[in-house]
C-alpha positions as a Markdown table, in Angstrom:
| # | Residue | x | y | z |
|---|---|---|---|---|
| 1 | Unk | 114.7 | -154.6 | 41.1 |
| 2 | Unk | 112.2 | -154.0 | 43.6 |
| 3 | Unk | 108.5 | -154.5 | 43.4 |
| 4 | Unk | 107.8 | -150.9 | 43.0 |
| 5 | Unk | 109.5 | -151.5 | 39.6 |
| 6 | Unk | 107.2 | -154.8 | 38.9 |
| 7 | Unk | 104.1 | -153.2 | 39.2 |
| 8 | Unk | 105.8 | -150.7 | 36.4 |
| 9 | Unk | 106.8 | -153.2 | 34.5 |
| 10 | Unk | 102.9 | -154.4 | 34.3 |
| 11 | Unk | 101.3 | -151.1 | 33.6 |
| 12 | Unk | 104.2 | -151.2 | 30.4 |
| 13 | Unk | 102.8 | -154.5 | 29.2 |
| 14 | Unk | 98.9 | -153.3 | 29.5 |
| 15 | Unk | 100.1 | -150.2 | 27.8 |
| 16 | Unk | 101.4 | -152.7 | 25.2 |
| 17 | Unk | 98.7 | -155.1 | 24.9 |
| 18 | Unk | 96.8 | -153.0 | 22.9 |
| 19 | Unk | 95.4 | -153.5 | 19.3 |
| 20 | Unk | 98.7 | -152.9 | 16.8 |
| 21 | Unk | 96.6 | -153.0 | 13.8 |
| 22 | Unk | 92.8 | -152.0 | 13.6 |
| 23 | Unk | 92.5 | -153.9 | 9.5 |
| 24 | Unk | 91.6 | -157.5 | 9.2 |
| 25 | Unk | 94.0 | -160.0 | 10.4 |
| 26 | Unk | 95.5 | -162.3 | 8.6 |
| 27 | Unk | 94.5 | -166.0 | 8.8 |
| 28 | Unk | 96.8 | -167.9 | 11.4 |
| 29 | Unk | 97.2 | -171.4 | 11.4 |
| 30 | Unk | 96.5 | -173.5 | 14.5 |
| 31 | Unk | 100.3 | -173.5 | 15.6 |
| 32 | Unk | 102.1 | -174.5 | 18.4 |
| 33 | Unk | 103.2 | -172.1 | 21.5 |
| 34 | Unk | 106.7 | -171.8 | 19.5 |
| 35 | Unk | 105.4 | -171.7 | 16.3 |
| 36 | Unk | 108.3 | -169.2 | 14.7 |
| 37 | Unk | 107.2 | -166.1 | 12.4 |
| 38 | Unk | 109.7 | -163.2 | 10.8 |
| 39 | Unk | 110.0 | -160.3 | 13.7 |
| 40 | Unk | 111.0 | -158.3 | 10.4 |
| 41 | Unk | 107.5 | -157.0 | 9.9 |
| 42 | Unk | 105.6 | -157.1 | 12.9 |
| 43 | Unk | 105.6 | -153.9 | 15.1 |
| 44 | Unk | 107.4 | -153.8 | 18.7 |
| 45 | Unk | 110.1 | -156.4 | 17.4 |
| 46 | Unk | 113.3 | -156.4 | 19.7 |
| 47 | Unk | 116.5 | -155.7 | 17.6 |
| 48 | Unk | 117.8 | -159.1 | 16.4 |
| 49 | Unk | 115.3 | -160.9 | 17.5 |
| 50 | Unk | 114.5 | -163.8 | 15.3 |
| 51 | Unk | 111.4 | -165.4 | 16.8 |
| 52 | Unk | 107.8 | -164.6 | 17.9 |
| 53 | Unk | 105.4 | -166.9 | 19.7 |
| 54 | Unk | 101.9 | -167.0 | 18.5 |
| 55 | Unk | 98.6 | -168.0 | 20.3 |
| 56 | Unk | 95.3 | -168.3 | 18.9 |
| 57 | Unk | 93.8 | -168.5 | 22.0 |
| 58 | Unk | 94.4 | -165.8 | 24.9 |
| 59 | Unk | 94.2 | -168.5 | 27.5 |
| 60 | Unk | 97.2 | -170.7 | 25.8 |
| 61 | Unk | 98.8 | -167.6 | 26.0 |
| 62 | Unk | 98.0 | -167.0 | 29.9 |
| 63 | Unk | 98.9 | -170.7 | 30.5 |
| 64 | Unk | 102.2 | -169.9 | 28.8 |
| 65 | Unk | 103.4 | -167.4 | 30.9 |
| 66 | Unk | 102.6 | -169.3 | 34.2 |
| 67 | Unk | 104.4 | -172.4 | 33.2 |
| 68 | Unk | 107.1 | -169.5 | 32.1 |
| 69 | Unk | 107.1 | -168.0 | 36.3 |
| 70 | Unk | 107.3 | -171.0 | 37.3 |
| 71 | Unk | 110.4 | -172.0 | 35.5 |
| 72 | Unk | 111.8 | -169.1 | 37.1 |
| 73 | Unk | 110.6 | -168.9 | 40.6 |
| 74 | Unk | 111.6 | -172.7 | 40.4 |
| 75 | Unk | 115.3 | -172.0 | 39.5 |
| 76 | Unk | 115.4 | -168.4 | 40.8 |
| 77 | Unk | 119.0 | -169.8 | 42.3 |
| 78 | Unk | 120.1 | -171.3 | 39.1 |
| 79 | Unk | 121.9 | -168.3 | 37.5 |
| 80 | Unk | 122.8 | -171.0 | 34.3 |
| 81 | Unk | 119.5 | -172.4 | 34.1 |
| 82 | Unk | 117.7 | -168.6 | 34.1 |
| 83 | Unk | 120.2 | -167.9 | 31.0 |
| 84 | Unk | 118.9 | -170.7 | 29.5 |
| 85 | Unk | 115.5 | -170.0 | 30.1 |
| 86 | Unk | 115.8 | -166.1 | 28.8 |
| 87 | Unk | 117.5 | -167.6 | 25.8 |
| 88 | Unk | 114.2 | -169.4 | 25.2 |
| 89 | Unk | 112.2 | -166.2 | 25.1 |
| 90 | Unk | 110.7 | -165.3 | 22.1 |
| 91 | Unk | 111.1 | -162.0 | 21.0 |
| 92 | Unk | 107.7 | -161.0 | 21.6 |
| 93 | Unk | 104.1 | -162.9 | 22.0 |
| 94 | Unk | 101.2 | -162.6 | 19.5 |
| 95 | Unk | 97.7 | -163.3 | 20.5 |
| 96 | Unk | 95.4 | -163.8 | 17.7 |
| 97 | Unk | 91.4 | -163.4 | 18.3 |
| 98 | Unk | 88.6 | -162.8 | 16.5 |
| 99 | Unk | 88.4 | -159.5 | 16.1 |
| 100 | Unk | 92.6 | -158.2 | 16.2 |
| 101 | Unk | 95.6 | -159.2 | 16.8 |
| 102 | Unk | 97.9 | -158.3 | 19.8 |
| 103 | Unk | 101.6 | -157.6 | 19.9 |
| 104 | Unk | 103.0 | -158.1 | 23.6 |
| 105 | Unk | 107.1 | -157.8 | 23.8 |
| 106 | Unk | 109.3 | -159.7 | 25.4 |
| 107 | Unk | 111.2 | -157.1 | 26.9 |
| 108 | Unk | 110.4 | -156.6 | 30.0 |
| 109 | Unk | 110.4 | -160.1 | 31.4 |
| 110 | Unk | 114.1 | -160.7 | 29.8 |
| 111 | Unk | 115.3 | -157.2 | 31.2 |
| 112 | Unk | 115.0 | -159.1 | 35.0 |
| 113 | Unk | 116.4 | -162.0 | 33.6 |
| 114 | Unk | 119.5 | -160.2 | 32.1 |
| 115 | Unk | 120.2 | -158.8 | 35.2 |
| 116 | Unk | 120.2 | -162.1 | 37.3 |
| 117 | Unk | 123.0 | -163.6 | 34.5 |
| 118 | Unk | 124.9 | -160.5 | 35.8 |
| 119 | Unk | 124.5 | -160.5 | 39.1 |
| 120 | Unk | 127.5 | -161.4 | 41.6 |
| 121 | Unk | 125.5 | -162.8 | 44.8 |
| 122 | Unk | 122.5 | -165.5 | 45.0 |
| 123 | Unk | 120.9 | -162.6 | 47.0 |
| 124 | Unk | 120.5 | -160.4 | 44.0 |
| 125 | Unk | 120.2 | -163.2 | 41.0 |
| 126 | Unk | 117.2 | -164.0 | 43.3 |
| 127 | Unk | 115.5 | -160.6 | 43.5 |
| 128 | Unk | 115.6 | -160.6 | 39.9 |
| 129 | Unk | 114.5 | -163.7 | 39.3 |
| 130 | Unk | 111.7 | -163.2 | 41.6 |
| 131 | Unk | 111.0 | -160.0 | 39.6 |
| 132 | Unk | 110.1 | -161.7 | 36.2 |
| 133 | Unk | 108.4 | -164.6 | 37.9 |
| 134 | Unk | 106.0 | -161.9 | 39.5 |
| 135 | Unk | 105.8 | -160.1 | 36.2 |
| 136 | Unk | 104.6 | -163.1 | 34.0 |
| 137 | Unk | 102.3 | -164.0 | 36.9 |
| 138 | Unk | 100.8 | -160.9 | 36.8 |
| 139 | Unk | 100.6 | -160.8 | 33.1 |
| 140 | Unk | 98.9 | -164.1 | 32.9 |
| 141 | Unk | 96.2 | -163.0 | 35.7 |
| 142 | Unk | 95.7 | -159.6 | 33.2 |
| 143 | Unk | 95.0 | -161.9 | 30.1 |
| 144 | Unk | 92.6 | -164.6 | 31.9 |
| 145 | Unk | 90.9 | -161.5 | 33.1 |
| 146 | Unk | 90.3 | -160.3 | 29.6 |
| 147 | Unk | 89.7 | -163.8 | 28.2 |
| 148 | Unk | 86.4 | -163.9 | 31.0 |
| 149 | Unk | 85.3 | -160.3 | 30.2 |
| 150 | Unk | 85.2 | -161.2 | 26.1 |
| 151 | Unk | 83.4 | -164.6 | 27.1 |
| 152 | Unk | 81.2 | -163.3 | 29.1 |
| 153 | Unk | 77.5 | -163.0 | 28.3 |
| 154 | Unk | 75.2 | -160.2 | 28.7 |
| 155 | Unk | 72.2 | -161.8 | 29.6 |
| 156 | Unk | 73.0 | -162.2 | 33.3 |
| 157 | Unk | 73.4 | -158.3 | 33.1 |
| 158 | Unk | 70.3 | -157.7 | 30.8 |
| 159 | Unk | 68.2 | -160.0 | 33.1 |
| 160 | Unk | 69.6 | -157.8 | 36.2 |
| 161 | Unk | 68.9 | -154.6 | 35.0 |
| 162 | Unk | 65.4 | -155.5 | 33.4 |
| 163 | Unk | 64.4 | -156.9 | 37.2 |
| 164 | Unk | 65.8 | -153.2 | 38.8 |
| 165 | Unk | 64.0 | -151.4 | 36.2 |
| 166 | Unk | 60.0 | -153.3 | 37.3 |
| 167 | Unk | 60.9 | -152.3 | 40.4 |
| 168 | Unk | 58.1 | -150.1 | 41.9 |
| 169 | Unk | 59.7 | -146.6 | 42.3 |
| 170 | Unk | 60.5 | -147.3 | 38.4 |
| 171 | Unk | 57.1 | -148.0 | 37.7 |
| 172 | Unk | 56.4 | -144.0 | 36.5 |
| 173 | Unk | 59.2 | -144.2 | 34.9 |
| 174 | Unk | 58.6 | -143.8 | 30.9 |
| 175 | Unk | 60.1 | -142.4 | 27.6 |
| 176 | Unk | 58.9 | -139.5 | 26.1 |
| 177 | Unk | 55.3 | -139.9 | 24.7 |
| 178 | Unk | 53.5 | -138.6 | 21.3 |
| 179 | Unk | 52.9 | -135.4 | 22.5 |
| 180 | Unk | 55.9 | -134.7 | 24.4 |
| 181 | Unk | 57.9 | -135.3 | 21.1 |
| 182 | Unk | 55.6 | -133.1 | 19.5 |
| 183 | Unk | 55.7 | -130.0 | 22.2 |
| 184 | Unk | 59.7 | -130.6 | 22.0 |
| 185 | Unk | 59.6 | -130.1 | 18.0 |
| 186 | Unk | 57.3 | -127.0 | 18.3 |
| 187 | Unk | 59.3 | -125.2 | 21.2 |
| 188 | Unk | 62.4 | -126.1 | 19.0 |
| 189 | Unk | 60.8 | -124.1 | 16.0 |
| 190 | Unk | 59.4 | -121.2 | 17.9 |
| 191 | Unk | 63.1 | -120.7 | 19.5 |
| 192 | Unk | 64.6 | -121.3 | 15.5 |
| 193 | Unk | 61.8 | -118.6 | 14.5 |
| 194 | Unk | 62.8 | -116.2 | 17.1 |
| 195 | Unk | 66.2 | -116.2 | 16.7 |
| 196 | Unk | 65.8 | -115.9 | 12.8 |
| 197 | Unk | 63.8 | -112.6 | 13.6 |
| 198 | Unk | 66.4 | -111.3 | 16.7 |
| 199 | Unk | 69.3 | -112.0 | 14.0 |
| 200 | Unk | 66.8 | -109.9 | 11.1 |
| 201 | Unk | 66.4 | -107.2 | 13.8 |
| 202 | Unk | 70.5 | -106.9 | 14.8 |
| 203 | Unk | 71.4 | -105.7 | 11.1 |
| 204 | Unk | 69.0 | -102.8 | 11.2 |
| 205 | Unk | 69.5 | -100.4 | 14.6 |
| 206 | Unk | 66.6 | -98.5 | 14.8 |
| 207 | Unk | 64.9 | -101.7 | 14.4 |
| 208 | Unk | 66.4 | -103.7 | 17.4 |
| 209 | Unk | 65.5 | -100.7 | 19.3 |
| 210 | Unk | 62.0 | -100.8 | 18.1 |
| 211 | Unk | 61.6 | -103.7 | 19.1 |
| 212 | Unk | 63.4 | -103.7 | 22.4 |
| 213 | Unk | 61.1 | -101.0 | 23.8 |
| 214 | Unk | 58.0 | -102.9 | 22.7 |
| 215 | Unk | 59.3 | -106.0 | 24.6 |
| 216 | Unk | 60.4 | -103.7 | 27.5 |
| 217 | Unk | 56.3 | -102.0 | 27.1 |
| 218 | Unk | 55.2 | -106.0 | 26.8 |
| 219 | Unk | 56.7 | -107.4 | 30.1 |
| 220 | Unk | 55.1 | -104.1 | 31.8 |
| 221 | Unk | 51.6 | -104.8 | 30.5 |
| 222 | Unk | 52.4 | -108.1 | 31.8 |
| 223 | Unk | 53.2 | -107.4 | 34.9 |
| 224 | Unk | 50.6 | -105.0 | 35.5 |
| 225 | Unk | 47.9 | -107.8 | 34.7 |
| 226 | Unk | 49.7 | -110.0 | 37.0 |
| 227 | Unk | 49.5 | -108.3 | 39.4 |
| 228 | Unk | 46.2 | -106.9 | 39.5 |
| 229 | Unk | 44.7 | -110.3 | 39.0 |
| 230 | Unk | 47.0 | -111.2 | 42.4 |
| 231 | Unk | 45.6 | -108.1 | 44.2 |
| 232 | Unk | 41.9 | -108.6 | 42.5 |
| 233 | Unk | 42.2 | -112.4 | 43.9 |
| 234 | Unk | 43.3 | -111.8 | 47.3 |
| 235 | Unk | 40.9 | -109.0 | 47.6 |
| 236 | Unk | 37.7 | -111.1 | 46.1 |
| 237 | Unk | 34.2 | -110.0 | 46.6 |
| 238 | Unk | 33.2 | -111.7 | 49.7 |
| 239 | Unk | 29.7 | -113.3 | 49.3 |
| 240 | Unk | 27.3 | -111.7 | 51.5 |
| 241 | Unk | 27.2 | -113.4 | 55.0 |
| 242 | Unk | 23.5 | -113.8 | 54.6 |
| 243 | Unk | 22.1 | -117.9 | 54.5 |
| 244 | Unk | 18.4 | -118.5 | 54.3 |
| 245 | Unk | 18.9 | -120.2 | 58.2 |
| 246 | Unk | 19.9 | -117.0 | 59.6 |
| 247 | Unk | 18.6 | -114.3 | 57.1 |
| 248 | Unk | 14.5 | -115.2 | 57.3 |
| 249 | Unk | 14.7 | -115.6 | 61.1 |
| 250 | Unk | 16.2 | -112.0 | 61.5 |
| 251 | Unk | 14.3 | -108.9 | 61.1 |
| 252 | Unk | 15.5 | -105.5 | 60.5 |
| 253 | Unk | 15.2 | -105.0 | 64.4 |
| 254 | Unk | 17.9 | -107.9 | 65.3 |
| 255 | Unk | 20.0 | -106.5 | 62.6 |
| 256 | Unk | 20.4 | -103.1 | 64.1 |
| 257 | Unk | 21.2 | -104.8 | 67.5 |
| 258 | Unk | 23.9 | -106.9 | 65.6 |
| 259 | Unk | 25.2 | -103.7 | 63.7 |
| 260 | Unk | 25.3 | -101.9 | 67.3 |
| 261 | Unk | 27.0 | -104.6 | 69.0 |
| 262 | Unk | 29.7 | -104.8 | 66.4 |
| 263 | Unk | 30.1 | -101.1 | 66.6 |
| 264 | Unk | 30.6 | -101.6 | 70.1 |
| 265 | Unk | 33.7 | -104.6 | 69.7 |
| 266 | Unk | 34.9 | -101.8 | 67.3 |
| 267 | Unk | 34.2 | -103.9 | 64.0 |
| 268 | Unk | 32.9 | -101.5 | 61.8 |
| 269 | Unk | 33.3 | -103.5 | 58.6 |
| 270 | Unk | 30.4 | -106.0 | 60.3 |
| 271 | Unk | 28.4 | -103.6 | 61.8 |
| 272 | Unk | 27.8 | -101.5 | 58.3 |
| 273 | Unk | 27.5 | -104.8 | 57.1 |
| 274 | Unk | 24.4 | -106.0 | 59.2 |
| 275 | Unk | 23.1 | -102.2 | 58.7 |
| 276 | Unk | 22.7 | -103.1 | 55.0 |
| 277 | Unk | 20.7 | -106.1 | 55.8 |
| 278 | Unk | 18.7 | -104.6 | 58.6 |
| 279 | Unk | 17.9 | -102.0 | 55.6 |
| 280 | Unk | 16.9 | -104.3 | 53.4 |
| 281 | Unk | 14.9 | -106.8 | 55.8 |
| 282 | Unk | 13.0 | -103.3 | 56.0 |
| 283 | Unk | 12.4 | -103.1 | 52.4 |
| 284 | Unk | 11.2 | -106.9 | 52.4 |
| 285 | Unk | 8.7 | -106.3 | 55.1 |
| 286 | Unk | 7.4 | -103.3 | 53.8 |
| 287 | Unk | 7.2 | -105.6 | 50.5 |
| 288 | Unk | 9.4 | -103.2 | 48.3 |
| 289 | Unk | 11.2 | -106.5 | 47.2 |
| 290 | Unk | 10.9 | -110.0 | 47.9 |
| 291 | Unk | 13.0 | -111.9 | 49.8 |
| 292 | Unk | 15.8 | -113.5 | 47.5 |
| 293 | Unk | 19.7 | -113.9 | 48.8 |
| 294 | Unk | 20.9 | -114.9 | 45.3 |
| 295 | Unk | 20.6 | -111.3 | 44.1 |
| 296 | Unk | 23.7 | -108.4 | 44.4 |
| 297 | Unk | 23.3 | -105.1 | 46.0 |
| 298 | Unk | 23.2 | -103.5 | 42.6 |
| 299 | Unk | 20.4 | -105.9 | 41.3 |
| 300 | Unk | 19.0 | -104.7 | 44.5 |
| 301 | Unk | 19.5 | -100.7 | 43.7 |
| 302 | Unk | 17.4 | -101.9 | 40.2 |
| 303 | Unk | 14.8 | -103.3 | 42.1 |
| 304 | Unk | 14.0 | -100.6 | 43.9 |
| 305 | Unk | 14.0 | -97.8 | 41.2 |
| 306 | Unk | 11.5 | -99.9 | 39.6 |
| 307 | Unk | 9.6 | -100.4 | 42.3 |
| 308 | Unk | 5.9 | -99.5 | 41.8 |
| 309 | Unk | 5.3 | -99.7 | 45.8 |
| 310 | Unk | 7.0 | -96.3 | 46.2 |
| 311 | Unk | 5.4 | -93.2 | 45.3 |
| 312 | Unk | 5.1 | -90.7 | 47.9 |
| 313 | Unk | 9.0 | -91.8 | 49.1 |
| 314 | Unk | 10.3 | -93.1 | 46.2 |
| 315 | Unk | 13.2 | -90.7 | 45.7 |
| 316 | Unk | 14.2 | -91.0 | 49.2 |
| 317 | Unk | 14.2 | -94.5 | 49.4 |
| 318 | Unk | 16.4 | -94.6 | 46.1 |
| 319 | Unk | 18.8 | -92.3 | 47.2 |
| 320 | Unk | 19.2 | -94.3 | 50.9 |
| 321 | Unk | 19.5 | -97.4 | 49.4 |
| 322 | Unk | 22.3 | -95.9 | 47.0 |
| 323 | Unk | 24.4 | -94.1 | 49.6 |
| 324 | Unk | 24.1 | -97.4 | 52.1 |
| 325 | Unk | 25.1 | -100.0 | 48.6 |
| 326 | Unk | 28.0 | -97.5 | 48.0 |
| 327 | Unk | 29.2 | -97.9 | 51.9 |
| 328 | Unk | 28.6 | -101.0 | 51.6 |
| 329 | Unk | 31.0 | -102.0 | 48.4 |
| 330 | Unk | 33.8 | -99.5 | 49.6 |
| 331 | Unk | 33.9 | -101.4 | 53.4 |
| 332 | Unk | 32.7 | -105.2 | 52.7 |
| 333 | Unk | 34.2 | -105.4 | 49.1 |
| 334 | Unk | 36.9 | -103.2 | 48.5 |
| 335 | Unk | 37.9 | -103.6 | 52.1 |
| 336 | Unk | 38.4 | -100.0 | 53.2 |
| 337 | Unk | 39.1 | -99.5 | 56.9 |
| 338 | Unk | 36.0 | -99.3 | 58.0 |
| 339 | Unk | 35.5 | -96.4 | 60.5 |
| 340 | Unk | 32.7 | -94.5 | 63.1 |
| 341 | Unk | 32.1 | -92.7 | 60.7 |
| 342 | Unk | 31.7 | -95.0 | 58.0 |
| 343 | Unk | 28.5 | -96.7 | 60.3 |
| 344 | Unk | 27.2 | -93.8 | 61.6 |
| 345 | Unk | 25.9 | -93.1 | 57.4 |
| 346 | Unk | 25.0 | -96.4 | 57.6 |
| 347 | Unk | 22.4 | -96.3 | 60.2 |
| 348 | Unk | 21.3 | -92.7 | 58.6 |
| 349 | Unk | 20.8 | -95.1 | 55.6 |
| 350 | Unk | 19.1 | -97.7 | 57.3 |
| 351 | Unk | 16.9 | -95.0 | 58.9 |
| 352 | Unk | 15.6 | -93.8 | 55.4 |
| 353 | Unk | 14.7 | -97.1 | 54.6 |
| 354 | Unk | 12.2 | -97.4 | 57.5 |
| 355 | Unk | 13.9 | -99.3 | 60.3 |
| 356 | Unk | 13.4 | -97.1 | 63.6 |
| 357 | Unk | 16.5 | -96.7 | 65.4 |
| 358 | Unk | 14.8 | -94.5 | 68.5 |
């Protein structure tokens, strides 16, 4: 048999050692390798077989099978000597631990052997022979394997992982706190709560479509506040361009010639904007208000209609200052293209409120 066919023969017996009995074994005796039990009751007994070998100890067993290769790679051109040997097969192995006991047949290491007592050349008695020896070797590396996984400790491991996770990138690393938990359990009943209420709604139609057009209203409302709140934001009153260092060391004369020369560049948004201030540097001068930068236009406009210095032009001056505030918020604040147009009222304005443009 080829050794295609022995690595199939080892993924049979893997398939085989496997727990035959999940209850409580019974209590074995420290017996020898060839201690004999009846077959007659154990599971994966060969047909007429009258022995089983049983090991308390999974590396007597692995010990076992090599001395068992051996034997046969040492007489793999002894076709009497490998009958004698298959003859002392049991017909399966038991391996006895703490926790279950395993069942591991016979089978297919005296299937090779079989075959070399029938073989007519040395060639072939050899093949076999070399096919068993290679098939308890392999068997025997399989159970030390699992004898140093069950004996091995988990400290090594714990210690390992504990050192990885005080590592520094793990260092934020954390379980869910006090008032994660509690966000988690609240979200949980809010989404129990709503679909109690969605499943109250289904049974009644005019109900779920009730309720579907106040959630389609809803968003709407929603989105409209979004939005308006994005456009409001972007489009944020700009606080006049006025600091003490530059407003008291201009008078309404400079401003004119700033709200020209912007008109000139063709910024109209500054130049109506330095005709405000050139109107109201007029109205400081001619001590209508007093000089303050903290207040609005508006708390201006307020000023100024209650304004005892005005008598003789008070109706004037109110309406001048009103027409320039209005230009003013429509251009500076509500950013409208500003236009010729839009500065030329300006400078009327300005003009009302005493600055001499001629």
């Amino acid at each position: 048999m080829p050794m295609r066919r022995t690595s199939l023969f080892c993924l049979f017996v893997v398939l085989l050692f496997v727990p035959a009995t999940r209850g409580a074994a019974a209590e074995v005796p420290q017996a020898s390798a060839a201690s004999a039990t009846s077959p007659s009751s154990l599971p994966g007994a060969l047909p007429g077989a009258s022995s089983a070998s049983v090991y308390t100890e999974p590396s007597s067993f692995a010990a076992e099978l090599q001395r068992i290769g051996s034997a046969i790679e040492a007489n793999k051109n002894n076709q009497a000597r490998l009958a004698a040997l298959r003859k002392d097969l049991p017909s399966h192995w038991e391996v006895v631990t703490k926790e279950l006991r395993y069942y591991i047949s016979a089978e297919p290491l005296d299937a090779p052997l079989r075959d070399a007592e029938k073989a007519m050349d040395a060639k072939a008695i050899a093949a076999k022979a070399g096919e068993a020896a290679s098939w308890a070797f392999d068997l025997a590396t399989q159970v030390q394997a699992y004898e140093g996984a069950k004996n091995s400790t988990p400290s090594g491991a714990g210690a390992a992982l504990e050192r990885i996770l005080n590592r520094r990138e793990f260092g934020a690393v954390k379980g869910p706190s006090a008032l994660d938990i509690l966000k988690q359990r609240i979200y949980a009943w809010l989404a129990q709560v709503l679909s109690s209420i969605l499943a109250r709604i289904g049974q009644h139609p005019m109900g779920a479509k009730i309720f579907f057009w106040t959630a389609i209203v809803a968003v709407v409302l929603w989105l409209a506040v979004v939005l308006f709140r994005y456009w409001t934001r972007n489009a944020r009153l700009d606080e006049l361009e006025a600091p003490d260092s530059v407003v008291y060391s201009r008078t309404w004369q400079e401003w004119i010639q700033a709200a020209q020369e912007a008109a000139s560049r063709g910024d109209y948004r500054e130049a109506v904007h330095s005709a405000y201030w050139a109107g109201i540097s007029s109205l400081e001068d001619r001590e209508v208000v007093r000089k303050d930068r903290t207040r609005t236009p508006r708390e201006y406009m307020r000023l100024v209609s209650n304004s005892t210095q005005l008598i003789a032009t008070g109706r004037k001056t109110r309406e001048a200052l009103s027409a320039l505030t209005v230009t003013l918020e429509q251009v500076w604040y509500g950013r409208k293209n500003a236009s010729m147009h839009d500065f030329t009222n300006a400078l009327q304005s300005a003009e009302a409120l005493g600055c001499q443009l001629q």
